[in-house]
C-alpha positions in Angstrom: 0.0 0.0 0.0 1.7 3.2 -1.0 1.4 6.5 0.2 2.3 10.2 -1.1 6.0 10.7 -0.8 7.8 13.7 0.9 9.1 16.3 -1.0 11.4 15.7 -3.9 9.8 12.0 -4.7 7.3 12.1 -7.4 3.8 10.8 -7.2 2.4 8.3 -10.0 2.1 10.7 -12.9 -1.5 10.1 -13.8 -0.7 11.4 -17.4 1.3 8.5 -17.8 -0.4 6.0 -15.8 -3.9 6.2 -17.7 -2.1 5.5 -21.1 -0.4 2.3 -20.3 -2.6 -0.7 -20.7 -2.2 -3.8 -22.7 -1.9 -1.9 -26.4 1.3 -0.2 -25.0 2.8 -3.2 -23.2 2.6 -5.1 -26.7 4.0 -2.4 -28.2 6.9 -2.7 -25.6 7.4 -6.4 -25.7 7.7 -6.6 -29.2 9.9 -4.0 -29.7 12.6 -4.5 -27.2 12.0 -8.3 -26.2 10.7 -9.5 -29.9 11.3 -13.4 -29.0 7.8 -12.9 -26.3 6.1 -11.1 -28.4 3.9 -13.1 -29.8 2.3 -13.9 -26.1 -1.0 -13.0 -24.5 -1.1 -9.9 -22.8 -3.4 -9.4 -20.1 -3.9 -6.9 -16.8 -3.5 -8.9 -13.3 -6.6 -9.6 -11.5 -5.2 -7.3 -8.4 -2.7 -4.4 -9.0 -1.1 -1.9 -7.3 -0.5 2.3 -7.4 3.3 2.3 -7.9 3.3 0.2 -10.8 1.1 -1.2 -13.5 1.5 -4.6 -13.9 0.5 -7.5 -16.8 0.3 -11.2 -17.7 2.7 -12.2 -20.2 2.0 -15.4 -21.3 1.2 -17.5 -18.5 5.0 -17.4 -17.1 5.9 -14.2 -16.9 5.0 -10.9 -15.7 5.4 -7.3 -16.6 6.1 -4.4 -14.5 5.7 -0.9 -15.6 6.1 2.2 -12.9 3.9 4.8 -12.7 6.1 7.6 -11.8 9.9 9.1 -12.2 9.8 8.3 -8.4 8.8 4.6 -8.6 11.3 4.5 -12.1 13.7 4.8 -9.7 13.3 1.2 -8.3 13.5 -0.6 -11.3 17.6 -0.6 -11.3 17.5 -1.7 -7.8 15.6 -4.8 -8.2 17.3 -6.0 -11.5 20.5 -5.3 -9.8 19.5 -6.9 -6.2 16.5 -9.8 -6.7 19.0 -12.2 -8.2 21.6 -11.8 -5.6 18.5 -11.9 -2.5 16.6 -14.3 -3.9 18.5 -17.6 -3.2 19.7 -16.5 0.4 15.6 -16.4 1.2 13.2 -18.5 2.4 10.3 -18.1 0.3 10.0 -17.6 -3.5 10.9 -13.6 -4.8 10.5 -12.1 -8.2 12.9 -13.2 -10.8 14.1 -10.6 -13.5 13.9 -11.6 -16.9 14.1 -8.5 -18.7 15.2 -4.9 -18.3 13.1 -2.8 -20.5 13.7 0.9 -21.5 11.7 4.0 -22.6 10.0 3.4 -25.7 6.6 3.0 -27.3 5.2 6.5 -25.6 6.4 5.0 -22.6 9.0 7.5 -20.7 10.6 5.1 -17.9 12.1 1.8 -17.5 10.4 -1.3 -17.1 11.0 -4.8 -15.7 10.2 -8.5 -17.0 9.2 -10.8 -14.5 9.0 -15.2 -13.7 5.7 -15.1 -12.9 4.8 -16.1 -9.3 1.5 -17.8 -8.7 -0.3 -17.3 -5.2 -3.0 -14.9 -3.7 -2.5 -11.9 -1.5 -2.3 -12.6 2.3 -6.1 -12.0 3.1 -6.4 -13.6 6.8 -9.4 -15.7 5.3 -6.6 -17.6 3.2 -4.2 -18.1 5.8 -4.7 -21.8 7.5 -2.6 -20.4 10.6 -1.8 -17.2 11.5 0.7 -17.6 14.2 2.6 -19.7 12.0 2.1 -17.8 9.3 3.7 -14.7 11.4 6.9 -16.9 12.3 7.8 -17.8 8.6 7.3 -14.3 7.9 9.9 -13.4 10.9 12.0 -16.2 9.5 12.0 -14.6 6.0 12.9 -11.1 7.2 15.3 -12.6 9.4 17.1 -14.5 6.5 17.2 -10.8 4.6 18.3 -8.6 7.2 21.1 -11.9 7.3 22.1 -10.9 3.8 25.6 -9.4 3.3 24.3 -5.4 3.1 27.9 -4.3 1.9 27.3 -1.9 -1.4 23.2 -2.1 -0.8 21.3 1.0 -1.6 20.8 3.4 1.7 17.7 4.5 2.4 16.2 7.7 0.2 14.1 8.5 -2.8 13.7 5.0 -4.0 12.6 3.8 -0.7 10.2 6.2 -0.3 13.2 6.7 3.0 12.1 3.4 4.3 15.0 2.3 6.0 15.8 5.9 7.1 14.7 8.2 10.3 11.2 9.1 10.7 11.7 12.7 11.0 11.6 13.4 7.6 7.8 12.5 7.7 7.3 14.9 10.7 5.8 17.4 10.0 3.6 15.7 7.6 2.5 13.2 10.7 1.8 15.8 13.0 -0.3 17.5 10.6 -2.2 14.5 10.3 -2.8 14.8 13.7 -3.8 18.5 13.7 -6.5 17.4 10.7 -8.1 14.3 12.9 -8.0 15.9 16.2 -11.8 15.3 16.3 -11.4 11.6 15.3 -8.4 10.7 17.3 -7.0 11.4 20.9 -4.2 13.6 20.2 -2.3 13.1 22.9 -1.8 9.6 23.1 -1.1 9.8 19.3 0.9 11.9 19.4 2.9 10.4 22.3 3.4 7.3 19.8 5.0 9.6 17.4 7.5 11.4 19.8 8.4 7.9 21.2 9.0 6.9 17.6 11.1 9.7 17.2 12.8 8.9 20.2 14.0 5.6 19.5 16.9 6.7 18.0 18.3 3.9 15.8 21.9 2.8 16.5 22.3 -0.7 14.9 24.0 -1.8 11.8 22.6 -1.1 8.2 20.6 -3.9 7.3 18.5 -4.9 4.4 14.9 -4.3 4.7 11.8 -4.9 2.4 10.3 -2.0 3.4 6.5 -2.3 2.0 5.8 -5.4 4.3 1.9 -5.7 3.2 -0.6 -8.3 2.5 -0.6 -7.4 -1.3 2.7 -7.9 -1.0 2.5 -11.3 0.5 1.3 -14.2 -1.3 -0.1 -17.4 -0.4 -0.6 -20.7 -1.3 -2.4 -23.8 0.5 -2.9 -21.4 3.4 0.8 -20.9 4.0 3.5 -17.6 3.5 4.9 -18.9 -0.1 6.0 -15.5 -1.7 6.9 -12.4 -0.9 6.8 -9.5 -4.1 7.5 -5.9 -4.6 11.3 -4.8 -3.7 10.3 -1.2 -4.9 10.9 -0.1 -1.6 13.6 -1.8 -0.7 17.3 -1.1 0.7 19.9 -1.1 3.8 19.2 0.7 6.6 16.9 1.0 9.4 14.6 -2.5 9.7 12.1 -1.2 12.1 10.1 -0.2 8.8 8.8 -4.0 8.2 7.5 -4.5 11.7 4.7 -2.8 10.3 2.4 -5.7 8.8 1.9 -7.0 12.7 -0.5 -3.9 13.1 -1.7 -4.5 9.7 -2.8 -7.4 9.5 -1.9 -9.8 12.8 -3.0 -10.0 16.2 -2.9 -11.3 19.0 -0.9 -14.5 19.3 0.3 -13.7 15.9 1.2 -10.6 16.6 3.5 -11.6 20.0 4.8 -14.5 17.9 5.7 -12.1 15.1 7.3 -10.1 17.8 9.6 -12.8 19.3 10.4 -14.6 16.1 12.1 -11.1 14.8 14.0 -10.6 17.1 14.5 -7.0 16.9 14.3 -4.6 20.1 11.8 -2.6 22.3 13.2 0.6 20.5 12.7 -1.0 16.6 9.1 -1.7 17.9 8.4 1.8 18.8 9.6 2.9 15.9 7.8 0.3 13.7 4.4 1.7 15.7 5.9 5.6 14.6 5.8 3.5 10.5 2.1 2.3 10.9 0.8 5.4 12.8 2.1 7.9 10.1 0.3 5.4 7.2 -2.3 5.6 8.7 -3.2 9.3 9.5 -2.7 10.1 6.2 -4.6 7.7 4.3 -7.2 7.9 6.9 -9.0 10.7 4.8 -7.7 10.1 1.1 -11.2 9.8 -0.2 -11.6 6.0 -0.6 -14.0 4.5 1.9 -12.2 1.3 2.0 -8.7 2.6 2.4 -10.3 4.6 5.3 -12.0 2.1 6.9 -8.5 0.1 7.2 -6.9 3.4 8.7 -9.2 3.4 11.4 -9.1 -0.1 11.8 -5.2 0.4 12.4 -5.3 3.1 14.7 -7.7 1.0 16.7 -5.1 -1.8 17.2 -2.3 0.9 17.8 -4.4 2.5 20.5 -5.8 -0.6 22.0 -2.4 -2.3 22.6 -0.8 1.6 23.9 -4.0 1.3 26.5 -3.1 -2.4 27.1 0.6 -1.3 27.8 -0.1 1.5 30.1 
């Protein structure tokens, strides 16, 4: 799930996003990739705001950002996913193909192995718990990956990976905005404890859009995890944010424990969840909202549990 960026990362550019559709990823294939290019194109059944992405043939996928900002991930995952993907766990995207500008089409573009599997909904997860330790295990086995020469934290992670305080103001203006939906001091005391808990640990890699669309299952297990855009080395408390997302409970503690990371990476995983949250809270889609507020209710609930 993305959000708008701070200052200096672009937004999707809606000029460009509205054009590309299957005419202009044919257009693409067969130009720069001519051996595919007599394959079926078709849009996925579920996609995402960062990228548009298609069917090509029934093995492959394509990829096409919808942004200069997003444009800026591509180079990072055809440089990265091959040298992640067999140190992890569970399957990753495979590059195939790096594609360039062309066909109308003003950034560059990525070739997938397609990955079958549907998005983590808890209604197709057999077990959460477990499901929350072979996630742990998964992030575990990345943070374990030699981070020498990995991209920092910045634009193309959205600064996942990187301090908080560059969305500070932007948080506490989210705050000023819901005062009348949310109690402003307690949230507000998440976000300064966030802020607080200064990072001090080594630069490790992180996922950094640790989401259910972004998780796929099959049989009612973790078997996939997709979308490196935001990825890099720095700061891992950013991926602790799926256990307010989507787990709970028993998942959630096991989540917890399995990670392994400290009281201060949890605070400033909660600062990650609490800042999505106020600002999609009022984007203008019911169903994003709804999910907002149902965040912020777990946030507050386990601060009043704590206290």
């Amino acid at each position: 799930m993305s959000a708008q960026p701070p200052p200096g990362v672009p937004a999707a550019d809606d000029a460009v996003a509205d054009r590309i559709d299957v005419a202009v990823v044919r257009r693409l294939v067969a130009e720069q990739f001519p051996r595919w290019a007599d394959l079926p194109v078709r849009p996925v059944e579920v996609d995402g705001w960062d990228n548009r992405t298609f069917h090509l043939g029934e093995e492959m996928s394509v990829r096409l950002p919808s942004g200069a900002g997003y444009a800026l991930q591509v180079a990072k995952e055809q440089r990265w996913l091959p040298v992640l993907g067999p140190q992890l766990p569970v399957e990753v995207p495979t590059p195939l193909g790096h594609g360039r500008p062309g066909a109308g089409y003003p950034y560059p573009w990525s070739v997938y192995r397609w990955i079958d599997g549907r998005t983590a909904h808890a209604e197709r997860i057999d077990d959460l718990t477990r499901f929350a330790t072979d996630l742990a295990a998964f992030l575990r086995a990345l943070r374990g990956v030699d981070a020498t020469d990995g991209p920092a934290a910045g634009p193309h992670s959205a600064w996942r990976g990187g301090p908080l305080s560059i969305y500070d103001a932007e948080t506490r203006a989210a705050i000023g905005t819901h005062r009348d939906r949310v109690p402003v001091d307690v949230v507000t005391g998440i976000w300064q404890a966030a802020l607080d808990a200064t990072w001090t640990g080594p630069a490790v890699w992180f996922h950094g859009d640790v989401a259910d669309g972004n998780l796929l299952v099959r049989d009612g297990r973790l078997a996939a995890v997709i979308d490196f855009g935001c990825s890099g080395v720095g700061d891992p408390a950013c991926d602790t944010v799926i256990a307010w997302t989507l787990l709970h409970g028993p998942s959630r503690a096991a989540f917890r424990t399995a990670l392994g990371l400290d009281d201060a990476a949890w605070a400033r995983g909660r600062g990650w969840v609490l800042w999505k949250a106020l600002i999609i809270l009022d984007n203008g889609d019911p169903a994003k909202a709804e999910w907002a507020g149902r965040v912020l209710g777990e946030l507050l609930a386990e601060h009043s549990v704590a206290r």
